[in-house]
VOPAGU-2260 file (C-alpha; in pm, 1 decimal, decimal comma):
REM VOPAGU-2260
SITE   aa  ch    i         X         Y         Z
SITE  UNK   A    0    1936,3   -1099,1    1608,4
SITE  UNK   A    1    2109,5    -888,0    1838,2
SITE  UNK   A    2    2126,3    -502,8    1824,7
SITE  UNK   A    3    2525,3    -487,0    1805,7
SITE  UNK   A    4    2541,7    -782,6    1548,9
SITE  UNK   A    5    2274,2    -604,0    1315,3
SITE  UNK   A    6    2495,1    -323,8    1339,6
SITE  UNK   A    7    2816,0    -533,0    1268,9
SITE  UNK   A    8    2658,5    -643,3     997,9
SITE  UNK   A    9    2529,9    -328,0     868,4
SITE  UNK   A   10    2904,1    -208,5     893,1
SITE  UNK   A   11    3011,8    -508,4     641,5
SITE  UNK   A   12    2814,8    -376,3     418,3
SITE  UNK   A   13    2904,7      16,4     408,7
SITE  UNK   A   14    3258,7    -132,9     422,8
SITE  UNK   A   15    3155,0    -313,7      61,4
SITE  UNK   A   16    3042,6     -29,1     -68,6
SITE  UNK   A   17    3310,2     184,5      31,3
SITE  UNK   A   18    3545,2     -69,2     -80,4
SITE  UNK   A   19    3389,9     -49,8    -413,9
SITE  UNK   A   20    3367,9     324,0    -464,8
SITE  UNK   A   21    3738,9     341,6    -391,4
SITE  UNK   A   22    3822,4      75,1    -651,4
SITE  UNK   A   23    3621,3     274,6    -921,7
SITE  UNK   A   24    3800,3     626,1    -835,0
SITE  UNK   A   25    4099,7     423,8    -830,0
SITE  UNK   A   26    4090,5     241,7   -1157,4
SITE  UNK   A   27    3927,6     648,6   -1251,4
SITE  UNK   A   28    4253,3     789,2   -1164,2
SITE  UNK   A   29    4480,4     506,1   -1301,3
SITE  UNK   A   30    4329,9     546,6   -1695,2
SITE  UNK   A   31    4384,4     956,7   -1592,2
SITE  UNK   A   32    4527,8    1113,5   -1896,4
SITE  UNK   A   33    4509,9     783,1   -2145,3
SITE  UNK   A   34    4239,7     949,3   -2359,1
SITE  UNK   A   35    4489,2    1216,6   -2510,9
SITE  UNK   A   36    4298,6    1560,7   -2297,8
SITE  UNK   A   37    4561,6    1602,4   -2070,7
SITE  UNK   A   38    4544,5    1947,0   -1986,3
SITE  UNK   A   39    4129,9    1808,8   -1900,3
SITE  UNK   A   40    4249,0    1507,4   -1719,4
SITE  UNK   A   41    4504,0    1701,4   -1487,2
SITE  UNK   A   42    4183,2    1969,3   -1374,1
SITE  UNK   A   43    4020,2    1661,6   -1264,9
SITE  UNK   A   44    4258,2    1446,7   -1107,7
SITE  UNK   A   45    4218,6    1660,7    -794,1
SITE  UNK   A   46    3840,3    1583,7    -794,1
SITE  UNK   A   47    3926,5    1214,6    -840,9
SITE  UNK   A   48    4185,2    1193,2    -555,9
SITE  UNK   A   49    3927,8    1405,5    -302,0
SITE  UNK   A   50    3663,1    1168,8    -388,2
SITE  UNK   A   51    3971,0     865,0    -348,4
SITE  UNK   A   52    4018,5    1037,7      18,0
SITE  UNK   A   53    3635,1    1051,5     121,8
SITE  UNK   A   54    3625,8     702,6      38,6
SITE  UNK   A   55    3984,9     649,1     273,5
SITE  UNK   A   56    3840,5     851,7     549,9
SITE  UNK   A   57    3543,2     639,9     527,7
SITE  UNK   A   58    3689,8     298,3     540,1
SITE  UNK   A   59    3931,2     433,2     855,2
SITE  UNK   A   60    3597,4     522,9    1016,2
SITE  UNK   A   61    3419,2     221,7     982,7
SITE  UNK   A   62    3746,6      65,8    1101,2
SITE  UNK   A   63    3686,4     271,6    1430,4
SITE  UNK   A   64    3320,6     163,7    1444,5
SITE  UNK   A   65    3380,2    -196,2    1448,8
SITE  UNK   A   66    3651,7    -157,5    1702,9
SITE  UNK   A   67    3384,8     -21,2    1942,8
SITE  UNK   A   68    3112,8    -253,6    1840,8
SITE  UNK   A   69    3346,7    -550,2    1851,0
SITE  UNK   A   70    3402,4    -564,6    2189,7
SITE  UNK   A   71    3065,8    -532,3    2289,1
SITE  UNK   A   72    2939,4    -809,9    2072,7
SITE  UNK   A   73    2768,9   -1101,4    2273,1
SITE  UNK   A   74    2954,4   -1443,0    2252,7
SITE  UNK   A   75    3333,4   -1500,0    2262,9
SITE  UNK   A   76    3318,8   -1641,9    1897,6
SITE  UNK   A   77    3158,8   -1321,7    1784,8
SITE  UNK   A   78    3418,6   -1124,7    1913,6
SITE  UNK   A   79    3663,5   -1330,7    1799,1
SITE  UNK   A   80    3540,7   -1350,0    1501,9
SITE  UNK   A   81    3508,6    -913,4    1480,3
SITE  UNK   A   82    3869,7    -909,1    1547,5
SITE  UNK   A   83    3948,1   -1112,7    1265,3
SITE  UNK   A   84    3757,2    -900,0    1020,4
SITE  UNK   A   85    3911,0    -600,2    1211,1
SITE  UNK   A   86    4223,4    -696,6    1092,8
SITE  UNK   A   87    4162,1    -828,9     747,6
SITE  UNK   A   88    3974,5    -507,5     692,7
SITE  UNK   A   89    4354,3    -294,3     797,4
SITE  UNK   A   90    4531,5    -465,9     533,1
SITE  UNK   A   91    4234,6    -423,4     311,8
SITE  UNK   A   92    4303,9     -55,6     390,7
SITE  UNK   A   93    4652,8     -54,3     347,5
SITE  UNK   A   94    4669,4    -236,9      -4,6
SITE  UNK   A   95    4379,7      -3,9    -160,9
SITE  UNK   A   96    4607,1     288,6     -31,5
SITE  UNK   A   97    4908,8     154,1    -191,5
SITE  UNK   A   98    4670,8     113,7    -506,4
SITE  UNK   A   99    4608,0     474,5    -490,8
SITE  UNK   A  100    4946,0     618,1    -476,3
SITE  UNK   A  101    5018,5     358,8    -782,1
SITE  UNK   A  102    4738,9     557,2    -937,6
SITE  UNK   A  103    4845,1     907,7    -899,9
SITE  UNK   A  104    5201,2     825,0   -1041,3
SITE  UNK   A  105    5036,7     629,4   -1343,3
SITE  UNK   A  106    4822,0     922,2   -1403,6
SITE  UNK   A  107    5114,1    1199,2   -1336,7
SITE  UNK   A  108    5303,7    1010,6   -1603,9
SITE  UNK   A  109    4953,0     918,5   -1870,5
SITE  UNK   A  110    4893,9    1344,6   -1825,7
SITE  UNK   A  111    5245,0    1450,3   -1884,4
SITE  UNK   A  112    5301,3    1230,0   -2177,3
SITE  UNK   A  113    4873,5    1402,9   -2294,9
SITE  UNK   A  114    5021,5    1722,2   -2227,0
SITE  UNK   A  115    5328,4    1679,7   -2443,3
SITE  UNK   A  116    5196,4    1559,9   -2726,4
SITE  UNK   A  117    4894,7    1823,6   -2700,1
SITE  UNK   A  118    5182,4    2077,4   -2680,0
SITE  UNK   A  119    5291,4    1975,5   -2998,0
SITE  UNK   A  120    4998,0    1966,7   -3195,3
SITE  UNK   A  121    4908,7    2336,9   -3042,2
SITE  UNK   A  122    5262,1    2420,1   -3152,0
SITE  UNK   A  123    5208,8    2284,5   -3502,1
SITE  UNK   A  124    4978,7    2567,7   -3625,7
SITE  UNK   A  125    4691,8    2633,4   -3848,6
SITE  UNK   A  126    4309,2    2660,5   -3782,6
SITE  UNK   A  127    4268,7    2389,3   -3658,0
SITE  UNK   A  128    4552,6    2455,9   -3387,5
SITE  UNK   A  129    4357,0    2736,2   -3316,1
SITE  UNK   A  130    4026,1    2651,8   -3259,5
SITE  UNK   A  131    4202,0    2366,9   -3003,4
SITE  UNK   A  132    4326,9    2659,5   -2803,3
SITE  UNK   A  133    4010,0    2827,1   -2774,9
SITE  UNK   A  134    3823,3    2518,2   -2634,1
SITE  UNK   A  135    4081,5    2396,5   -2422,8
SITE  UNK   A  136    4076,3    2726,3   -2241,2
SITE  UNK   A  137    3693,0    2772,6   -2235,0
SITE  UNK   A  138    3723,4    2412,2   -2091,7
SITE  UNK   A  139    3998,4    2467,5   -1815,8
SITE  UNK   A  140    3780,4    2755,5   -1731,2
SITE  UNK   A  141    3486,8    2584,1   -1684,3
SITE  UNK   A  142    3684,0    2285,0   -1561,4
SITE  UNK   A  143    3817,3    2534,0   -1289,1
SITE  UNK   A  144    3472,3    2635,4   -1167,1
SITE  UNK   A  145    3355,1    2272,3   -1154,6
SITE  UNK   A  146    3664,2    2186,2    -970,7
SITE  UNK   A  147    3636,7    2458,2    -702,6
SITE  UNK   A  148    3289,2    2366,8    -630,5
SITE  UNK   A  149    3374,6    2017,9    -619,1
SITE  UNK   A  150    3637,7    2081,7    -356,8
SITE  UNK   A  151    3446,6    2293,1    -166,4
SITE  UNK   A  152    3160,4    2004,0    -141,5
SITE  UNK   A  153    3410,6    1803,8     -87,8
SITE  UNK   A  154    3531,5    1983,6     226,9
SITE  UNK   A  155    3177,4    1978,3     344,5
SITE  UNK   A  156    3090,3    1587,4     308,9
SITE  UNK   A  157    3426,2    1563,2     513,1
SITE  UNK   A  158    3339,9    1818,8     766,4
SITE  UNK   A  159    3037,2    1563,7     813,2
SITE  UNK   A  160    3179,1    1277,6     820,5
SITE  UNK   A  161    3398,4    1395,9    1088,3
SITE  UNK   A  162    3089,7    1450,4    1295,9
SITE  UNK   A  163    2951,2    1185,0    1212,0
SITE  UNK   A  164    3251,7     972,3    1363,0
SITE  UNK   A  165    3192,6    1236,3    1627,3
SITE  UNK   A  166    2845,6    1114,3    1676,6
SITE  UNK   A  167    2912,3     745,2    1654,8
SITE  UNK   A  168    3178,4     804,7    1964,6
SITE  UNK   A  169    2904,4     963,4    2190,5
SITE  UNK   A  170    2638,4     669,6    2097,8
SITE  UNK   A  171    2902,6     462,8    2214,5
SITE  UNK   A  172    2963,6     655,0    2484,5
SITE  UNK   A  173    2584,5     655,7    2590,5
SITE  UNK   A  174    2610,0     259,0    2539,6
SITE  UNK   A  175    2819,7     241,9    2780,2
SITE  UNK   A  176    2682,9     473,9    3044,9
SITE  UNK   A  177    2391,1     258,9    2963,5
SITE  UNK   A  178    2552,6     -99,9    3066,0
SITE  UNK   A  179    2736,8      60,3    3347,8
SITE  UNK   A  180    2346,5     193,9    3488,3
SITE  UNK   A  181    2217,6    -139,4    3400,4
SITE  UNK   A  182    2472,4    -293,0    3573,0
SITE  UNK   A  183    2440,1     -37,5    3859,8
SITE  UNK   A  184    2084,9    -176,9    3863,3
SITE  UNK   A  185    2047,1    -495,1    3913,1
SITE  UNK   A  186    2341,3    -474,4    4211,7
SITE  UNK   A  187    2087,4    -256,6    4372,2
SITE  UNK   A  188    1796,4    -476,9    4316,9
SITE  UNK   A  189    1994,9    -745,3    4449,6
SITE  UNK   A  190    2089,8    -515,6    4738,9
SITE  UNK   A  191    1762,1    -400,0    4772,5
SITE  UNK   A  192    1611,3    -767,0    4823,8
SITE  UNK   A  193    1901,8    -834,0    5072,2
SITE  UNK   A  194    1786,0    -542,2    5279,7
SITE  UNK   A  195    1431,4    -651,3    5278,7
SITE  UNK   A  196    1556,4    -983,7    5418,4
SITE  UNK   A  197    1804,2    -798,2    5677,9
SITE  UNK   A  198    1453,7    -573,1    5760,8
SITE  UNK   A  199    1198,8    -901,1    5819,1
SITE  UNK   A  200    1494,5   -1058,7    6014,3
SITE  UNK   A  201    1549,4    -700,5    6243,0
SITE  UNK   A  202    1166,2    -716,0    6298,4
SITE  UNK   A  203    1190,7   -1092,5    6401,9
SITE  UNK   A  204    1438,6    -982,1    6607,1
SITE  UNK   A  205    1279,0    -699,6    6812,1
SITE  UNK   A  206     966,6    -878,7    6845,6
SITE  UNK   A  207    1208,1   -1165,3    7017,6
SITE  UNK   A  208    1325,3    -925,4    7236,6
SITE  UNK   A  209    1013,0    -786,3    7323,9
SITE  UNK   A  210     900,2   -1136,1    7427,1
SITE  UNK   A  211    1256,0   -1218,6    7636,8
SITE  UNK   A  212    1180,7    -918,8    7816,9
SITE  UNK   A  213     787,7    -972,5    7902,3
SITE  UNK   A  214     945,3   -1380,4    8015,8
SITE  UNK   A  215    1228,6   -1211,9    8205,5
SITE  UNK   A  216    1017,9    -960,2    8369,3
SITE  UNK   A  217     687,7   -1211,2    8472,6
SITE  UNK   A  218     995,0   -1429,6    8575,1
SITE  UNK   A  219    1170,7   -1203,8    8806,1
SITE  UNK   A  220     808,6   -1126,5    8920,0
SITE  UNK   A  221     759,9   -1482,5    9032,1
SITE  UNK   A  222    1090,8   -1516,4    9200,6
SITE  UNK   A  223    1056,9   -1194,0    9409,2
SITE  UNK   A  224     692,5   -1328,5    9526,3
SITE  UNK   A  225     824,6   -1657,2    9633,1
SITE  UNK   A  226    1130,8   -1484,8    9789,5
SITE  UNK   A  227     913,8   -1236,6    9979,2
SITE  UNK   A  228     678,1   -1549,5   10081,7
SITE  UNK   A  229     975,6   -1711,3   10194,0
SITE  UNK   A  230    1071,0   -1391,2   10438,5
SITE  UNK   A  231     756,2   -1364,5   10568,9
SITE  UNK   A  232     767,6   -1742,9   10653,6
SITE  UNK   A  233    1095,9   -1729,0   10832,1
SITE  UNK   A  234     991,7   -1414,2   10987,4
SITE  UNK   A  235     663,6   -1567,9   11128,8
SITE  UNK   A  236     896,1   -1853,2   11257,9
SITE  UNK   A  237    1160,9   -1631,9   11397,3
SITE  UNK   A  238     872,5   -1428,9   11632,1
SITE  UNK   A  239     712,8   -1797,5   11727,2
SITE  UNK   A  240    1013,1   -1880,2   11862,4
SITE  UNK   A  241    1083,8   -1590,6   12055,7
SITE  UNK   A  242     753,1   -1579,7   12223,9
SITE  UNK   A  243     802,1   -1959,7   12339,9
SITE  UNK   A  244    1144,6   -1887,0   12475,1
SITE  UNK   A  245    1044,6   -1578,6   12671,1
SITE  UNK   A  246     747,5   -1798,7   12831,6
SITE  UNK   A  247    1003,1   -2056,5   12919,2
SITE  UNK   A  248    1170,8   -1822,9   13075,4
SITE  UNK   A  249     906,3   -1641,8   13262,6
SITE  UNK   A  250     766,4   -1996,2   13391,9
SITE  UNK   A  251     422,4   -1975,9   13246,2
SITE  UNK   A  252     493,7   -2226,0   13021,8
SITE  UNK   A  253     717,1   -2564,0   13058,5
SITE  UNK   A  254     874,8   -2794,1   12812,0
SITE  UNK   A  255     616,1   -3050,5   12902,8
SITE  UNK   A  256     371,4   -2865,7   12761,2
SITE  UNK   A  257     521,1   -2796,3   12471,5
SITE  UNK   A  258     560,0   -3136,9   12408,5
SITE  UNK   A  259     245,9   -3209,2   12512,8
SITE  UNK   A  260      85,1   -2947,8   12292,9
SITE  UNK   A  261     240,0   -3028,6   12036,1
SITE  UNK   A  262     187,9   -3407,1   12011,8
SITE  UNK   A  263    -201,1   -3334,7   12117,0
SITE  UNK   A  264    -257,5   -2993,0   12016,2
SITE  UNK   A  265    -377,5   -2750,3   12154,6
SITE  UNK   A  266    -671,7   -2786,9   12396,5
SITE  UNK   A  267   -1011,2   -2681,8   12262,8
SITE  UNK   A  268   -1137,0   -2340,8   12333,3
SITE  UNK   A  269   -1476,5   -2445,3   12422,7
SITE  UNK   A  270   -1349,9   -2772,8   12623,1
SITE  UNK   A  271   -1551,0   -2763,3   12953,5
SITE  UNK   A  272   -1304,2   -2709,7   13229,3
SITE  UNK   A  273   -1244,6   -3053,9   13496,3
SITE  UNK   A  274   -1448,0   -3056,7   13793,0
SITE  UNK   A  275   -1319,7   -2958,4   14110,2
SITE  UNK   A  276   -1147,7   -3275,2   14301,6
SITE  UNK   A  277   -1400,3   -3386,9   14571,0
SITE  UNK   A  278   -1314,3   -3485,6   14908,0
SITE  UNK   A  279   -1468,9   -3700,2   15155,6
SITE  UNK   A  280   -1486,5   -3507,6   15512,8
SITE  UNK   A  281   -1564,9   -3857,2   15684,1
């Protein structure tokens, strides 16, 4: 089961028990002064209606609890279904509060009609009128200790259970915090992964460009060689031709023989040389 449903659950049944301690100092404070000790009855009522108002201040913070836990329940129906008790548990609230105030008047009335009729019998006289008066005021004093020490525990177990509510609200505070961080986390993870794939595809992409630049470079190599052979070939031309015009034009070398020369080639070096014409003197 899940941690905020166990505690949902927990919180139905503190609001059970609360529900039924209420009921008893109600039904307590209802039968107030029905016994005939009135004078007794009113010393307590007080204790009766702090312990009524613990049990209120209770209820209203479990109310406040399962406001908070509600919405952080897991499933739609579950929340749903938190609301509804939510608001079953208000008018729970409202009609034991209403219960309590019918209480108080019901036990104002049972202690004044105690008190009258106690006043009467004190009035009547005689020992044993007496010996009434005596205990009733050894019991209001006592009653008036147990009663101040009762409210001042009860002023305690209140001051607690206002820090306990206190509590509660940072816990859910820290729950929070906590979702938010979770929350915070896993975006970074996720971010985290996308910049490991953004730093593989950077390094893909500089050793790319390392290799475009070692092509472009060997190719611009290449071109400039066969460029610079090309130069060098028209430049060898260009000084060919020169030398074959200027022996044109010096005579030392006609057209014919260019022609020739180049439709024979060139004579051999080591070609013996043609004999001499002979001539007959007869």
């Amino acid at each position: 089961m899940d941690e905020v449903t166990q505690a949902v659950e927990n919180l139905k049944k503190e609001w059970s028990q609360a529900v039924s301690q209420l009921e008893e100092s109600i039904a307590a404070i209802g039968s107030c002064g029905k016994t005939g000790k009135g004078t007794e009855e009113a010393n307590s009522l007080p204790r009766l209606n702090g312990s009524a108002q613990d049990a209120l201040q209770l209820l209203k913070s479990l109310q406040f609890r399962l406001d908070l836990l509600a919405q952080q329940l897991p499933t739609f129906e579950e929340v749903q279904s938190g609301q509804a008790t939510l608001e079953s548990w208000d008018a729970q609230y409202k009609k034991l509060r209403a219960s309590l105030r019918n209480a108080n008047l019901q036990a104002k009335e049972n202690i004044r009609k105690a008190a009258q009729e106690e006043r009467e019998l004190l009035l009547g006289g005689g020992e044993e009128s007496t010996i009434r008066r005596r205990n009733l005021q050894t019991k209001a004093g006592m009653t008036s200790a147990a009663e101040s020490i009762t409210e001042s525990l009860r002023r305690s177990r209140q001051m607690m259970v206002q820090e306990v509510e206190r509590s509660a609200s940072t816990l859910a505070t820290f729950d929070e915090s906590t979702s938010v961080l979770r929350k915070a986390e896993g975006e970074y993870q996720g971010h985290r992964s996308l910049l490991m794939r953004t730093r593989g595809l950077l390094s893909t992409m500089q050793q790319q460009d390392v290799l475009d630049r070692v092509i472009l470079t060997i190719g611009f190599i290449i071109f400039f060689l066969a460029v610079l052979y090309v130069v060098s070939r028209r430049i060898g031309l260009l000084t060919l031709q020169r030398k074959l015009a200027d022996a044109i034009r010096s005579g030392s070398l006609s057209a014919e023989d260019i022609v020739a020369k180049a439709r024979h080639g060139p004579a051999a070096a080591n070609a013996p040389a043609a004999a001499p014409p002979i001539y007959d003197e007869l």
